[in-house]
N, C-alpha and C positions, 0 to 999 in steps of 0.2 A: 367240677369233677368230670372227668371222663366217662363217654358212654360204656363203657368197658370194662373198669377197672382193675390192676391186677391187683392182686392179694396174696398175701404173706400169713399161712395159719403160724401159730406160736405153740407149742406142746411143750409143759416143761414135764421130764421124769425124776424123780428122788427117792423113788422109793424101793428095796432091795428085788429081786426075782426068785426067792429063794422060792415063794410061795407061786405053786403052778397056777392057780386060777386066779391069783394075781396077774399073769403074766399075759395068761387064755383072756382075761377082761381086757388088758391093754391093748393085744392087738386086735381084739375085735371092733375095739374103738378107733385104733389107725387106722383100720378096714375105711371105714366109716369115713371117714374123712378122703381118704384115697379115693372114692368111689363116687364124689361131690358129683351133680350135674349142671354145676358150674364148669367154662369150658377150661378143661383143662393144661390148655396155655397160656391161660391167667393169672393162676394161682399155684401154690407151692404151700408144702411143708415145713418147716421149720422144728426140729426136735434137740430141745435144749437137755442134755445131761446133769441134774444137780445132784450128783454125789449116789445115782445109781448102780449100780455093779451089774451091767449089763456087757454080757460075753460080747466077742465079736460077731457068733453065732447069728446069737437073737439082735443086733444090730442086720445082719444080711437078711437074716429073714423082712424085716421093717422097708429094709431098700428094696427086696423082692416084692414085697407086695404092692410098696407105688410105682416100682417100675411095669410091673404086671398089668396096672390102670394107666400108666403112661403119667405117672405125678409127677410133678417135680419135686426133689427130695433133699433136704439139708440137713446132715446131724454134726450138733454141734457140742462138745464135751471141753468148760474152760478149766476141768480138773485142778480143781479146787473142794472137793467136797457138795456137801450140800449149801447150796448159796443162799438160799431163800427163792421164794417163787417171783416173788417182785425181782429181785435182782435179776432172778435165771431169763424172766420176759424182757426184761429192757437187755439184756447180753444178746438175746433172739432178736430185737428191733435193730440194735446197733450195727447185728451182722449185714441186716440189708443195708445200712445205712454207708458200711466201709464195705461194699460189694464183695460180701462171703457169701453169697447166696446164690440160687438162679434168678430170682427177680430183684429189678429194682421196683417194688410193688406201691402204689395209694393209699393202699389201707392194710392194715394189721388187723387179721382175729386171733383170737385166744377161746381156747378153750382147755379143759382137764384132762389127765391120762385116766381117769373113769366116768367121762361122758359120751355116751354114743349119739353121734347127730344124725339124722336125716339127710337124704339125697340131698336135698331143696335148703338143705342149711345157709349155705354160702348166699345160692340166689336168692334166699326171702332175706337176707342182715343187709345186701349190698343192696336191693333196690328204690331205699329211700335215697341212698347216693346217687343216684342218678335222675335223679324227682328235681334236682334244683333245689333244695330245699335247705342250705346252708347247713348240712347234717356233718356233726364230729364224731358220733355214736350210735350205735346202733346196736342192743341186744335182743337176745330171746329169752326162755324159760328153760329151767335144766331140773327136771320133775324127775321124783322114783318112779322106780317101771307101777305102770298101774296095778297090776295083780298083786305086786308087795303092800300096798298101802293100805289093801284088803286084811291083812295077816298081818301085817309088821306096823307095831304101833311105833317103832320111832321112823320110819316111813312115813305113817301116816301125820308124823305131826312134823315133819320135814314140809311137807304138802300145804298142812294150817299155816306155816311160816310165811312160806311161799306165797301164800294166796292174802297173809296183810302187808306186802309191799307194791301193791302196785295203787298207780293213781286214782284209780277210785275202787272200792274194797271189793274184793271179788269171792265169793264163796269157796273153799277149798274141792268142796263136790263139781265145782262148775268148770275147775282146769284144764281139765281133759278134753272136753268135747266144746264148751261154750266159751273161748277164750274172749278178753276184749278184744276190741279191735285196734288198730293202732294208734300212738296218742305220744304227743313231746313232753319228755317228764320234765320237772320243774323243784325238782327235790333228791337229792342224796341219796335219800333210802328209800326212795320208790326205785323199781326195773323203770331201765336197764342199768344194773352197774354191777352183777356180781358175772363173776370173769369167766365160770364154765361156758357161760355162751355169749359175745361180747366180740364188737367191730371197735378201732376208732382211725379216723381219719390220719396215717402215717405222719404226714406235718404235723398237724396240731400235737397228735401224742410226744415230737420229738423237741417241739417249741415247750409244750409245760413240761418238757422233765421226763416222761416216763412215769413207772411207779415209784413211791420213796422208798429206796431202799434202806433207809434205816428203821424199818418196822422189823421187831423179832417175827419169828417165824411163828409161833403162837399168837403173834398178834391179829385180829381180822381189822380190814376197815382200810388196805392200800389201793381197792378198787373204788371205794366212795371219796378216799382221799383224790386219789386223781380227778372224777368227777367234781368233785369243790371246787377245786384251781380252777376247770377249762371253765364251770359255770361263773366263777368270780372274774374271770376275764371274761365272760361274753363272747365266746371265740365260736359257738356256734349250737347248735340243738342238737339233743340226746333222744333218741327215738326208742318207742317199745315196739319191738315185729312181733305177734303170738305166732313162734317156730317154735313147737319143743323139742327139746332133747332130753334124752334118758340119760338121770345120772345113777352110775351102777356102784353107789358106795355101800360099803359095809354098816350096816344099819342095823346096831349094836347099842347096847349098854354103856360100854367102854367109849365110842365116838360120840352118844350122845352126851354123855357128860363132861367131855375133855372139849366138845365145842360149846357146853354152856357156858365153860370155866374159861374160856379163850373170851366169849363173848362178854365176859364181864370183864376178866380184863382188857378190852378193847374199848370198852366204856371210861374206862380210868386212862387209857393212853391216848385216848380222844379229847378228855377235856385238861389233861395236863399240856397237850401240846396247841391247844385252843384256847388256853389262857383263861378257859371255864374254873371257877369253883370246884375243886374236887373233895370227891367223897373221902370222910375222913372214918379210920378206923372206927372210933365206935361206933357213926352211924348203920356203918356197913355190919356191923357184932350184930348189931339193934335190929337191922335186917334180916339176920338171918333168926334167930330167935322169937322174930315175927311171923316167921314161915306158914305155922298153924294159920293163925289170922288171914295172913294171905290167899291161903287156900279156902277156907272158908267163905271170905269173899269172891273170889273167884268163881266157887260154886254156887254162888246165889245169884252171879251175876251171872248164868252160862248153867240154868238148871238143866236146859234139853241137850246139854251137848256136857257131862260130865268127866268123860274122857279127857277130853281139851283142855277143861276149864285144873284137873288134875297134872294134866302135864305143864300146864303150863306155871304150876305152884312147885313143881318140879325141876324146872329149868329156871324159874327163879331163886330157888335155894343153890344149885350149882353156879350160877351166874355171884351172887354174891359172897359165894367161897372161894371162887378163883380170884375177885377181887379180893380178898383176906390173907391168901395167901401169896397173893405174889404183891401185895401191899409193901412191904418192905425194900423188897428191889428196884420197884420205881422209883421210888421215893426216897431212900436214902443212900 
């Protein structure tokens, strides 16, 4: 790898503007990336369009603001609707790839149109790349603002999720301030591999493929799927940097249940297409009807922490309903 790197961010948008503090969240997040103190003529923007209804307006104001910072800036609309995010990233890679872009860039980051990164984003993901260190990956942490997790229980249990994926267990109180240190995963579903904050080496990403785009859009699991391939090929080590970024979702009712119910079915689209045993209706009925029990166990195992040990009998019953309900479409 090059002492230097340049880099290609990836932004995909899909989602309408009608709502103003939707809009105010997105570009304070551009901001954010505009304003990298990575040097500036290394790296570039990359804004893929999936089926957003963004005026020409609010596209000028986007090019005014990294021209403002002096970024380099690509927006790309392959007007088609909404593609899916997997697809809308690999259509953002391939631009560089058939020279639509300002760089021909080494590495590819991604992140979300509601994550706000830090100055030092860029520089803390790209410096294992340049360690020597046969590095294909590299991500951060993409955490609710601290003050919500205080007040906002699905916040705060965003935060417990968070804190049992990494390679050795990390307390969710300890996020913030006492992060690990850095460490080469060796597992799927440890960090780094969810995509709000997330490097990978431009070759390797475009040797395995990209993401699969044939995951629906309700499906999660096209960032750990990609991680499987490069680790089954041995093509190179996946690093954890503690950089976070603030993720500024809507931390809601309605999103917490709609991503339990993704999450379950992502469990079923995981071992159908892994050749796994899959969960068959009635088990899944049996599951959900055991809910009680669940819970109850949960709260004897997690007496001092009752909240958690309650959400998380919570998001096991949503998990198990989404598989129930989208049982049939899979499958027949």
């Amino acid at each position: 790898m090059v002492v230097d790197p340049k880099v290609s961010v990836v932004i995909v948008i899909s989602r309408g503007v009608e709502d103003v503090d939707r809009y105010r969240t997105f570009t304070n997040c551009f901001s954010s990336l505009s304003k990298q103190s990575y040097d500036h003529e290394k790296f570039e923007i990359i804004l893929v369009n999936s089926g957003a209804n963004y005026s020409s307006q609010q596209i000028n104001e986007l090019i005014a603001i990294a021209a403002q910072d002096n970024t380099f800036f690509t927006y790309l609309d392959p007007k088609q609707g909404n593609i899916g995010a997997a697809r809308a990233r690999n259509y953002g890679a391939n631009a560089i790839r058939f020279g639509k872009t300002k760089l021909q860039s080494d590495i590819i980051a991604i992140t979300d149109d509601d994550v706000l990164v830090p100055s030092n984003w860029l520089s803390e993901l790209i410096k294992p790349y340049t360690a020597n260190m046969n590095v294909v990956c590299t991500g951060g942490l993409c955490l609710p603002p601290k003050p919500l997790t205080e007040k906002n229980i699905f916040a705060f249990y965003d935060l417990v999720i968070y804190g049992r994926c990494f390679k050795h267990k990390v307390e969710y109180s300890e996020l913030y301030d006492q992060l690990p240190e850095s460490y080469t995963s060796t597992d799927i579903d440890e960090h780094p591999v969810y995509t709000g904050s997330i490097t990978y080496d431009r070759k390797v990403f475009e040797e395995s493929g990209g993401f699969p785009e044939d995951y629906p859009h309700f499906v999660y699991g096209e960032d750990a799927n990609l991680k499987e391939r490069i680790m089954r090929e041995q093509l190179g080590k996946f690093i954890f940097v503690p950089v976070i970024s603030t993720h500024l979702a809507l931390y809601n009712w309605q999103r917490f249940m709609l991503q339990q119910m993704s999450r379950g079915i992502s469990i079923l689209y995981y071992e159908k297409n892994h050749n796994v045993k899959v969960q068959k209706r009635l088990n899944i009925a049996l599951r959900i009807i055991a809910t009680p029990i669940v819970t109850v166990i949960n709260l004897l195992n997690n007496l001092r922490q009752p909240k958690i040990a309650f959400l998380d009998s919570v998001a096991y019953f949503w998990r198990q309903y989404g598989k129930l309900k989208y049982y049939n479409s899979v499958y027949e």
